[in-house]
Residue frames as qw, qx, qy, qz and C-alpha x, y, z in Angstrom:
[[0.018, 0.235, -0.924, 0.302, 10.68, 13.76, -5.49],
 [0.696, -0.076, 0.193, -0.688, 7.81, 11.47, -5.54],
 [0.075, 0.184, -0.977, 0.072, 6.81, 7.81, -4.63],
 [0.711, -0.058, -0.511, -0.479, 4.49, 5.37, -5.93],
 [0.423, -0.399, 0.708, -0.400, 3.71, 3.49, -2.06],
 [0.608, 0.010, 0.694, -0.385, 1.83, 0.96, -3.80],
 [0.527, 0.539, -0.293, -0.588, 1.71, -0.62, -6.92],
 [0.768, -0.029, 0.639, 0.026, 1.84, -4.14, -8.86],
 [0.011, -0.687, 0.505, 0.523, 4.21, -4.25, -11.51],
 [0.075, -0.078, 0.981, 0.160, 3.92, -7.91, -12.46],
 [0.467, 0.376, 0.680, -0.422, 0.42, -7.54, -13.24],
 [0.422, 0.532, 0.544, 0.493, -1.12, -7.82, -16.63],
 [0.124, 0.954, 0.233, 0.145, -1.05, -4.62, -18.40],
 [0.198, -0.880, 0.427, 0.065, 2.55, -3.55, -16.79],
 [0.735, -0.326, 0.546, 0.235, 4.49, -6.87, -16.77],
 [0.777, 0.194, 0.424, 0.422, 4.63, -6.62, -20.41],
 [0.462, 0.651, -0.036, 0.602, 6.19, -3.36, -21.08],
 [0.706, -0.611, -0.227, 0.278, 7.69, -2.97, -17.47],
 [0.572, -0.359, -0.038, 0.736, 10.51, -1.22, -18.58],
 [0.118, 0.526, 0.333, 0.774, 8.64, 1.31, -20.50],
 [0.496, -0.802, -0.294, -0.155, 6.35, 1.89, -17.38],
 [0.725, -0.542, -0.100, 0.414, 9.38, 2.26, -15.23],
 [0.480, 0.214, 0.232, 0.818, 10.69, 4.65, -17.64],
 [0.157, -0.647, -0.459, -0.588, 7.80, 6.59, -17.85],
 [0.322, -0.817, -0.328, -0.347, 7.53, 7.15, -14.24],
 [0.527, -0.241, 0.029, 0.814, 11.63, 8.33, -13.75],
 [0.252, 0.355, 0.243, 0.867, 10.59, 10.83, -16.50],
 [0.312, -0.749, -0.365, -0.456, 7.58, 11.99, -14.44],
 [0.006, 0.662, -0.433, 0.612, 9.96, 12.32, -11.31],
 [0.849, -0.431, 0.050, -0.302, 8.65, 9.30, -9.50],
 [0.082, 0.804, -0.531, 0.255, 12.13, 7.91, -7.28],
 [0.016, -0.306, 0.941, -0.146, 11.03, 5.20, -5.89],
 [0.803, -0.088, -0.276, -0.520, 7.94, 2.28, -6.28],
 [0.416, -0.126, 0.881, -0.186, 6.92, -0.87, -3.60],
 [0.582, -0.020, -0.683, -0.441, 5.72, -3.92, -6.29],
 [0.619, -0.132, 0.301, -0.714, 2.90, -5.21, -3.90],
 [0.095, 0.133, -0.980, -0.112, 2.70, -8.72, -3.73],
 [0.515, -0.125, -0.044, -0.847, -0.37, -10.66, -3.44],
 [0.987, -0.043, 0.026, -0.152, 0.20, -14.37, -3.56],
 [0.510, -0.509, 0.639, 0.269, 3.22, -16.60, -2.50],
 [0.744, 0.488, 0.338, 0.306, 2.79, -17.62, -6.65],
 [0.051, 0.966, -0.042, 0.250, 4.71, -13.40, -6.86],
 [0.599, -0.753, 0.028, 0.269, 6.81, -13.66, -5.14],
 [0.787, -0.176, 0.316, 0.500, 9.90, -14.32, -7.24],
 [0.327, 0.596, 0.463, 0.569, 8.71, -12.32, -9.61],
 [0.159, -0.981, 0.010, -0.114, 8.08, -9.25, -7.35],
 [0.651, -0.579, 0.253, 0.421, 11.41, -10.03, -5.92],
 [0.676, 0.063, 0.348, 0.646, 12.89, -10.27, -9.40],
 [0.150, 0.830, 0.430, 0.322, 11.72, -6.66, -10.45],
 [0.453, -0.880, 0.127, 0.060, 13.11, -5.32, -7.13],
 [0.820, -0.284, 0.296, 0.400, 16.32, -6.77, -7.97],
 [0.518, 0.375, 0.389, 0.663, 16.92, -5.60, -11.30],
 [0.055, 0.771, 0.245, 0.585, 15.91, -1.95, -10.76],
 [0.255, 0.091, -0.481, 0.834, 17.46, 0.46, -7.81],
 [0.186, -0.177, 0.046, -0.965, 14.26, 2.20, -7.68],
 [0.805, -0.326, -0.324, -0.376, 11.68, -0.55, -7.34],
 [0.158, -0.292, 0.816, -0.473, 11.21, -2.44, -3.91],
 [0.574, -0.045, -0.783, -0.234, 9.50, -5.61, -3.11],
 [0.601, -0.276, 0.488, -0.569, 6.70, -6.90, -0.16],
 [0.314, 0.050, -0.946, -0.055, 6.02, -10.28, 0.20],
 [0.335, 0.015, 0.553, -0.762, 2.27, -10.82, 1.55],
 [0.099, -0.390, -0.861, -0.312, -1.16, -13.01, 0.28],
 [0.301, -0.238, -0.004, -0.923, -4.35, -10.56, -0.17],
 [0.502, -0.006, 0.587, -0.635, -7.18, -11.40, 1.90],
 [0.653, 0.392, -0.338, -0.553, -8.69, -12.62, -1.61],
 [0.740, 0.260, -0.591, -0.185, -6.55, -15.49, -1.56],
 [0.285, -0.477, 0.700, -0.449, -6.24, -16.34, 2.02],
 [0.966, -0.033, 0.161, -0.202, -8.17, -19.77, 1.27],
 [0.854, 0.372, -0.226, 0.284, -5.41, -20.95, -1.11],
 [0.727, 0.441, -0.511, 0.124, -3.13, -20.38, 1.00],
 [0.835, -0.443, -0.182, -0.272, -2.83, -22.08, 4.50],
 [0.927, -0.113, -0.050, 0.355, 0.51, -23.00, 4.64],
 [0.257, 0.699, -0.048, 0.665, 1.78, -18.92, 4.54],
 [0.557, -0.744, -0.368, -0.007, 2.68, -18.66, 8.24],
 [0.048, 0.989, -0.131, -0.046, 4.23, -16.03, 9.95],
 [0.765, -0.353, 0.457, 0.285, 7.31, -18.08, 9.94],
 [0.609, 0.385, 0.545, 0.429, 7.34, -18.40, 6.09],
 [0.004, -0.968, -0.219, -0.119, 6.78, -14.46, 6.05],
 [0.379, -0.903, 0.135, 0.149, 9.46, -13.90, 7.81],
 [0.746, -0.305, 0.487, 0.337, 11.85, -15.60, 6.43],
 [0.481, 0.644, 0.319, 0.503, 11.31, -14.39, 2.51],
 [0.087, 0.967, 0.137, 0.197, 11.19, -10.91, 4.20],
 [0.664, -0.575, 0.187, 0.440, 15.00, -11.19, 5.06],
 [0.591, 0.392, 0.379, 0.594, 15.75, -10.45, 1.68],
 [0.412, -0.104, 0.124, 0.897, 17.37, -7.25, 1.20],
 [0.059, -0.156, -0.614, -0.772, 15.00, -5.96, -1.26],
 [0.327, -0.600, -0.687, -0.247, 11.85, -6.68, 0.69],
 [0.029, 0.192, -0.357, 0.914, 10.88, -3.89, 2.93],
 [0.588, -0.223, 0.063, -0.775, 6.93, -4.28, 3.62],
 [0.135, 0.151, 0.976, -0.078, 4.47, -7.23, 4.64],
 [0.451, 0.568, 0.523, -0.448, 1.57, -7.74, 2.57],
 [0.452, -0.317, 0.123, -0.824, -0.73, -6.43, 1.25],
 [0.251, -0.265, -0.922, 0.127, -2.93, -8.40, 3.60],
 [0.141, -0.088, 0.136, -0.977, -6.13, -7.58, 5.57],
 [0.369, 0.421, 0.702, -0.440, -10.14, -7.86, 5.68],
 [0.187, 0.151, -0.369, -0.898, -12.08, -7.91, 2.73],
 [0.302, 0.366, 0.799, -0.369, -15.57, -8.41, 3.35],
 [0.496, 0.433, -0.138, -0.740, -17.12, -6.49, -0.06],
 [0.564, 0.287, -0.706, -0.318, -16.04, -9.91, -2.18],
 [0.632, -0.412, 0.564, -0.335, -15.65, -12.10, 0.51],
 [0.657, 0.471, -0.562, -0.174, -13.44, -14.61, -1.84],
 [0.282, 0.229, -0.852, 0.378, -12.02, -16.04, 1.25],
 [0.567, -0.671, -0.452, -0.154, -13.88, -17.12, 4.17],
 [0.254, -0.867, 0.050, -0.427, -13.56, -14.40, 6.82],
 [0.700, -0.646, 0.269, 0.144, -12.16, -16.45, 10.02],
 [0.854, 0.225, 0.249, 0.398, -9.73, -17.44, 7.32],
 [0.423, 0.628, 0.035, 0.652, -8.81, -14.16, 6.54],
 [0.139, -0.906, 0.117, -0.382, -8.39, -12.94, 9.82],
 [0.758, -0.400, 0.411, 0.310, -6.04, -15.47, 10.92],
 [0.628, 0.516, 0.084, 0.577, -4.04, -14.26, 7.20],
 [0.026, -0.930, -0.019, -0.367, -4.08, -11.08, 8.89],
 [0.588, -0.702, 0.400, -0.039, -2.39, -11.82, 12.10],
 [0.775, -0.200, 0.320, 0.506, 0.06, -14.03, 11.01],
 [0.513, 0.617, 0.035, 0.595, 1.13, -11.15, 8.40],
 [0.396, -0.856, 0.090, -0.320, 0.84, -8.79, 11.86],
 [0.832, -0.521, 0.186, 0.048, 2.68, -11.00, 13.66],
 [0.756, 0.392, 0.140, 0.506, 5.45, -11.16, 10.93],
 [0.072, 0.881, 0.197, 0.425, 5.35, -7.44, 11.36],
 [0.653, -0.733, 0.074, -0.178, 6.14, -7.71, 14.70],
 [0.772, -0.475, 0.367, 0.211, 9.06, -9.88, 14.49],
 [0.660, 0.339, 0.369, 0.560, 10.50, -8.24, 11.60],
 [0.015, 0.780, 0.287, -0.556, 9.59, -4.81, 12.18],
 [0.099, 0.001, 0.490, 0.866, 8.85, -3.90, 8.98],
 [0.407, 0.248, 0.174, -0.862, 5.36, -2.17, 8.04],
 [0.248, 0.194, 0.946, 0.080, 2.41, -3.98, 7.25],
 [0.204, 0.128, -0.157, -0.958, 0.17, -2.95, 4.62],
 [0.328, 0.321, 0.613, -0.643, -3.48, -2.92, 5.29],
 [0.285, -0.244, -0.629, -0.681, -6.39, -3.76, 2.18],
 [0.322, 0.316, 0.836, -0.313, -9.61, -3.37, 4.35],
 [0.250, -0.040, -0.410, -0.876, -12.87, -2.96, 2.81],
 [0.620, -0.338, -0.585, -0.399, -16.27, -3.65, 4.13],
 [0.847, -0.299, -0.438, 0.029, -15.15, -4.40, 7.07],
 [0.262, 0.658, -0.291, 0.643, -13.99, -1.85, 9.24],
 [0.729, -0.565, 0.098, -0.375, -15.16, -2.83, 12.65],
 [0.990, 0.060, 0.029, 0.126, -13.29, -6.18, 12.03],
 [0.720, 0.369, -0.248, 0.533, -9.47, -4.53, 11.35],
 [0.280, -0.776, 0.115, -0.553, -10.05, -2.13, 13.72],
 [0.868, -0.427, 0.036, -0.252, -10.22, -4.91, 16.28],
 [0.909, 0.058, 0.028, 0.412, -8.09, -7.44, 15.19],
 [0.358, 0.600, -0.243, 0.673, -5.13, -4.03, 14.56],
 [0.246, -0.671, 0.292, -0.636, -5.85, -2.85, 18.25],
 [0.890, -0.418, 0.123, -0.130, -6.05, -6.10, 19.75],
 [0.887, 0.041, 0.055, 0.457, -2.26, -7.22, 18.42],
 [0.220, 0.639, -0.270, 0.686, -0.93, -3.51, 18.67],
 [0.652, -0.644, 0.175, -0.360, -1.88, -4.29, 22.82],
 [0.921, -0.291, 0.167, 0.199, 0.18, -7.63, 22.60],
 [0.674, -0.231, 0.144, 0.687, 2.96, -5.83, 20.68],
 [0.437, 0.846, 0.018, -0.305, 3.20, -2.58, 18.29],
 [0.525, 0.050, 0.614, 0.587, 4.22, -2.61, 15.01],
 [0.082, 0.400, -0.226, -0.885, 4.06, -0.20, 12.07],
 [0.288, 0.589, 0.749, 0.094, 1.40, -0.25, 9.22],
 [0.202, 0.165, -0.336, -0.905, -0.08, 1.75, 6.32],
 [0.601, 0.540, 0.471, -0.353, -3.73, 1.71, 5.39],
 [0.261, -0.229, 0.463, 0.816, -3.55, 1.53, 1.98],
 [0.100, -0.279, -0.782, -0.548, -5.87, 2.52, -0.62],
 [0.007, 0.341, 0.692, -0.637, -7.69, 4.17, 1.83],
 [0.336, -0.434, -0.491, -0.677, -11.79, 4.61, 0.77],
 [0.305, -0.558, -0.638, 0.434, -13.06, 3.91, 5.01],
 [0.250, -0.868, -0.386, -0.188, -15.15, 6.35, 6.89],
 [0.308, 0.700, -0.350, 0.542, -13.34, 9.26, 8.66],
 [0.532, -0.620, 0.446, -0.367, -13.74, 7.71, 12.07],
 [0.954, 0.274, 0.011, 0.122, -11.96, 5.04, 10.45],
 [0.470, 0.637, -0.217, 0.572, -9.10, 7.27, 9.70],
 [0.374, -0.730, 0.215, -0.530, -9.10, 8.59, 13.28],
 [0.756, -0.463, 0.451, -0.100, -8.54, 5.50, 14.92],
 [0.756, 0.598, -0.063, 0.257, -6.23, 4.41, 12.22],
 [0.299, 0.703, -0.277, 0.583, -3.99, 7.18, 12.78],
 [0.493, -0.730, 0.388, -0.271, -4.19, 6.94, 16.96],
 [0.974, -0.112, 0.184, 0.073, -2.84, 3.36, 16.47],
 [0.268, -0.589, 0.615, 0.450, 0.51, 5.01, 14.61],
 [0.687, 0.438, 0.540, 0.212, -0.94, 3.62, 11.08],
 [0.130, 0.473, -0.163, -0.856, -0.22, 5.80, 8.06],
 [0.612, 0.575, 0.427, -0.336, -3.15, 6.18, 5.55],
 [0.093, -0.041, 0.687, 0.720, -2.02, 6.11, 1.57],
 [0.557, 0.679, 0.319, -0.356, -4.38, 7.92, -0.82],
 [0.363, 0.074, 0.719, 0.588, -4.45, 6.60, -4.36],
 [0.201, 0.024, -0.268, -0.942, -6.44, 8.29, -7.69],
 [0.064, -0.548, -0.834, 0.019, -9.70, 7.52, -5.95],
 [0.109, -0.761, -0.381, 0.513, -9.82, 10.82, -4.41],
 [0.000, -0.398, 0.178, 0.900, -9.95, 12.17, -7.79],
 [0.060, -0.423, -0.752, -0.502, -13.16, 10.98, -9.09],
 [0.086, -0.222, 0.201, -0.950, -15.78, 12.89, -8.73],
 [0.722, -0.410, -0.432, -0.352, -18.12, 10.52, -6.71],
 [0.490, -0.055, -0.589, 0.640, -14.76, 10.39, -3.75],
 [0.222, -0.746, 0.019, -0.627, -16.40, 13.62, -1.78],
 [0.760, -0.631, -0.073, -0.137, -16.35, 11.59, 1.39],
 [0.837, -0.241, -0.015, 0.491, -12.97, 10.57, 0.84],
 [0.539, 0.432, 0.012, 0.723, -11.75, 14.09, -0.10],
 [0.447, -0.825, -0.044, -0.343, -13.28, 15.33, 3.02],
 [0.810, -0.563, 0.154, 0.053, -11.13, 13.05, 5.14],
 [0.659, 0.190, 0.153, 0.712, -7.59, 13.70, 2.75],
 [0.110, 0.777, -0.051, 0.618, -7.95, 17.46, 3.36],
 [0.546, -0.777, 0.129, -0.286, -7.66, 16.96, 7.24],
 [0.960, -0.119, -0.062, 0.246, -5.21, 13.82, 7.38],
 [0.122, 0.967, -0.219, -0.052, -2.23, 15.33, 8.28],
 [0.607, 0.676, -0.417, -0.015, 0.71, 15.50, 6.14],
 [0.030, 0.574, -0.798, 0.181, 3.41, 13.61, 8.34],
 [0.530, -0.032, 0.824, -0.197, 1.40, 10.31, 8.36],
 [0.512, 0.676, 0.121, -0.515, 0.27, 10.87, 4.79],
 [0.292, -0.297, 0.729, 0.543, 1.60, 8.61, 1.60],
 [0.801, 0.361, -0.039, -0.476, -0.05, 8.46, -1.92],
 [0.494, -0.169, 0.834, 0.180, 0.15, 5.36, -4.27],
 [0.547, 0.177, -0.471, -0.670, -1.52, 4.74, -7.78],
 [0.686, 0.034, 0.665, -0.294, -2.49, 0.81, -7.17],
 [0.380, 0.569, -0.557, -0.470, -1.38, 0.65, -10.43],
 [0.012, 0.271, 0.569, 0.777, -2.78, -1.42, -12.91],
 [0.109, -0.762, -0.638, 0.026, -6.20, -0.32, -11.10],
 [0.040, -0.933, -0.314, 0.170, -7.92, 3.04, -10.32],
 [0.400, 0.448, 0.257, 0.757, -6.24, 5.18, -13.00],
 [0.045, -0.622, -0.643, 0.446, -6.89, 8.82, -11.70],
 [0.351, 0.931, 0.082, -0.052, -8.15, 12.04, -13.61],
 [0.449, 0.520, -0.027, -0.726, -6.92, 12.36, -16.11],
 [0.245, 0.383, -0.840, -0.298, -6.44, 9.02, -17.41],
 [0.636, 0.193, 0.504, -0.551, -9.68, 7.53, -16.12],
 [0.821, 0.398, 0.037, -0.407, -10.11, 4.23, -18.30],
 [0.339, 0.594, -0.725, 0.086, -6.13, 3.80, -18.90],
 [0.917, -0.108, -0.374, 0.092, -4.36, 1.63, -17.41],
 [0.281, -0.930, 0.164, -0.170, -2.83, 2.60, -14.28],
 [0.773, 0.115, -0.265, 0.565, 0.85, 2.69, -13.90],
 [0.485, -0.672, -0.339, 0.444, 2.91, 4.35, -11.33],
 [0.290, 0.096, 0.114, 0.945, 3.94, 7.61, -13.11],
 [0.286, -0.630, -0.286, -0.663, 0.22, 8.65, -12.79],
 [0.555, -0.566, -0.400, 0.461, 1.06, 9.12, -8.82],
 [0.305, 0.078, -0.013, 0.949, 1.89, 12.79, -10.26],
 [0.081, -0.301, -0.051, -0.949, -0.98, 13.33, -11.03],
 [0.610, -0.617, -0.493, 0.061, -2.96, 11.92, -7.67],
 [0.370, -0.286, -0.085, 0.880, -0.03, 14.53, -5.84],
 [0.049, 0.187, 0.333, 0.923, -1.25, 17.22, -7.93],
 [0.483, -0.527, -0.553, -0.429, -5.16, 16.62, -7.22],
 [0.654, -0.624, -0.299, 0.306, -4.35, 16.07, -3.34],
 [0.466, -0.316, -0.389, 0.729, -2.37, 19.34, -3.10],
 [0.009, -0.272, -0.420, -0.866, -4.84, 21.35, -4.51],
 [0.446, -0.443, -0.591, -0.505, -7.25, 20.03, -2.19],
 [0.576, -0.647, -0.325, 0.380, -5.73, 20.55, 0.81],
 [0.241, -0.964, -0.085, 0.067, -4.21, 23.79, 0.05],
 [0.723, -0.559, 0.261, 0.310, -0.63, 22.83, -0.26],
 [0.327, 0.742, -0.465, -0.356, 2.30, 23.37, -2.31],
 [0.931, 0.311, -0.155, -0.110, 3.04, 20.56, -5.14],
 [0.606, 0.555, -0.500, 0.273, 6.43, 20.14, -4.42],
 [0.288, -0.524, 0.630, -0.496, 6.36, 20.24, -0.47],
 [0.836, -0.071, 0.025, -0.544, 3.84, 17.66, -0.74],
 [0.844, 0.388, -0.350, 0.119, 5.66, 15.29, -2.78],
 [0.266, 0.516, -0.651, 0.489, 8.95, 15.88, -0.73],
 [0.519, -0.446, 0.492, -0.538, 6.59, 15.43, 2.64],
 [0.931, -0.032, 0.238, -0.274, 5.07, 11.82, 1.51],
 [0.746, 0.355, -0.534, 0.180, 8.12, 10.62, 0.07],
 [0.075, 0.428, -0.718, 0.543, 10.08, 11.21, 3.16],
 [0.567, -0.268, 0.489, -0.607, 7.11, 9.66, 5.08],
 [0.898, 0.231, -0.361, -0.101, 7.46, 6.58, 2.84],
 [0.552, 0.490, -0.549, 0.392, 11.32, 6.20, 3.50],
 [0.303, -0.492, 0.606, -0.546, 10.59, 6.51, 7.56],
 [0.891, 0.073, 0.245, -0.375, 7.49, 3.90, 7.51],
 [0.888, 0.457, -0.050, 0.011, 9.54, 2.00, 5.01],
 [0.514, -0.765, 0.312, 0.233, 12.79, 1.96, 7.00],
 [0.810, -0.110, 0.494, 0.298, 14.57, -0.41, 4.87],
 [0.408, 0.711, 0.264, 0.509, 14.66, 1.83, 1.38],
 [0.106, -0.977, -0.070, 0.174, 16.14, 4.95, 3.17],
 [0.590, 0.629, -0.328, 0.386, 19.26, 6.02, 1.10]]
C-alpha cells in the first residue's frame, strides 16, 4: 500500500507515456497519486488525468514561480475549481525565495489567497517553501490565528527547527528522493525523528529521481524506492511504513478516502 503525495503527471517526460508510468507504478504497489498543479494553464489537464484514472487525484493551485502571471487566481476562483469531485488539495503554492521568479509581496499574497481557499474549503494546502523560511512560517501562523486549516510541507529540504514549528501548527511534512542522496545528511537527520503519524513521502516526479535511478526521470513508482530508503533510516518496517503514510495521506487528504 503506497502513495505517491506529490507528483506532476502532465509534465514533459510523463505526459507522453502517462499510461505506461501509471502502469508502472500499480505494478510497484503504488494505490494512489495527487497530479500537482502549478498554473491555472493545468488545470484541465490535471483534472483530465484525475478523471480518467480511479487512482490519480487532482489539486488545483499556481506555484509561487508563477505568481506574477497570474493575478486574477483569487481565492474565489480557487474555490470554485476545487468543488470538483476529483480535486482534493490546494496548490502547490508558497514562498520561493532561492529563484525568486515572482516578486515576493506577490507571492505572498498567492499564498494567502491559496490559504484562505483552504480555509473555506477545508481541504489541505500544499506548501513549496524554499529560501525562505522565516517568511512561511509567519505568513502560516499568522492565518492559522485568523482561522486553521490543514497543510503539508511538501518536498521538505528546511532546517529542523523548521520542521518543529511546522509540525506544532498541525502541518504534515512529505519527504521525497532527496533524502536519498548522499549530500541530504541534514535532511536525514530531521526524517529519522519526524514522527510517523504526520509523515507522507512523494517522488515530485518528473524531478529528484531517488537512488537508484539518480539521472532518470522521475515518475511516481520510484516512491518505493524513497519508502524503502526512509525505513531503513529510521528503523522501521517497509510495509508498516507504507501502510502508516498512506493512511496519513487519505486523513490529510480527506476527500480520496475509500
Amino acid at each position: 500500500m503506497l502513495v505517491d503525495s506529490h507528483c506532476h503527471l502532465n509534465y514533459k517526460g510523463l505526459a507522453e507515456q502517462q499510461g505506461d508510468v501509471l502502469a508502472r507504478a500499480r505494478a510497484k504497489g503504488v494505490t494512489a497519486m495527487l497530479n500537482i498543479a502549478t498554473r491555472e494553464s493545468e488545470w484541465d489537464d490535471v483534472l483530465a488525468a484525475a478523471e480518467a484514472n480511479d487512482d490519480v487525484w487532482a489539486s488545483v493551485g499556481i506555484h509561487p514561480h508563477d505568481a506574477d502571471n497570474h493575478p486574477d487566481v483569487d481565492t474565489a476562483k480557487l474555490v470554485e475549481r476545487a468543488a470538483h469531485p476529483r480535486v482534493i488539495g490546494i496548490g502547490e503554492t508558497g514562498l520561493d525565495y532561492y529563484y525568486d521568479k515572482s516578486d515576493r509581496a506577490r507571492q505572498q499574497d498567492s499564498f494567502r489567497r491559496h490559504i484562505h481557499a483552504s480555509q473555506a474549503t477545508g481541504l489541505p494546502v500544499i506548501v513549496h517553501t524554499r529560501d525562505a523560511e522565516a517568511d512561511t512560517l509567519a505568513l502560516l501562523g499568522e492565518e492559522m490565528d485568523r482561522a486553521v486549516f490543514p497543510g503539508v510541507i511538501h518536498c521538505f529540504t528546511a532546517s529542523d527547527d523548521f520542521a518543529r514549528q511546522a509540525l506544532e501548527l498541525g502541518l504534515y511534512i512529505s519527504i521525497s528522493g532527496i533524502v536519498t542522496f548522499k549530500n541530504a545528511a541534514d535532511l536525514q537527520a530531521t526524517a529519522r525523528w519526524l514522527p510517523q503519524h504526520r509523515l507522507l513521502i512523494e517522488t515530485d516526479s518528473p524531478f529528484l529521481a531517488p537512488v537508484p535511478h539518480r539521472g532518470k526521470t522521475g515518475e511516481p513508482a520510484f516512491v518505493a524506492d524513497t519508502l524503502s530508503f526512509l525505513a531503513d533510516l529510521r528503523g522501521e518496517d517497509r510495509e508498516t511504513l507504507g501502510e502508516a503514510t498512506s493512511l496519513n495521506f487519505y486523513k490529510l487528504f480527506f476527500k480520496a478516502a475509500p
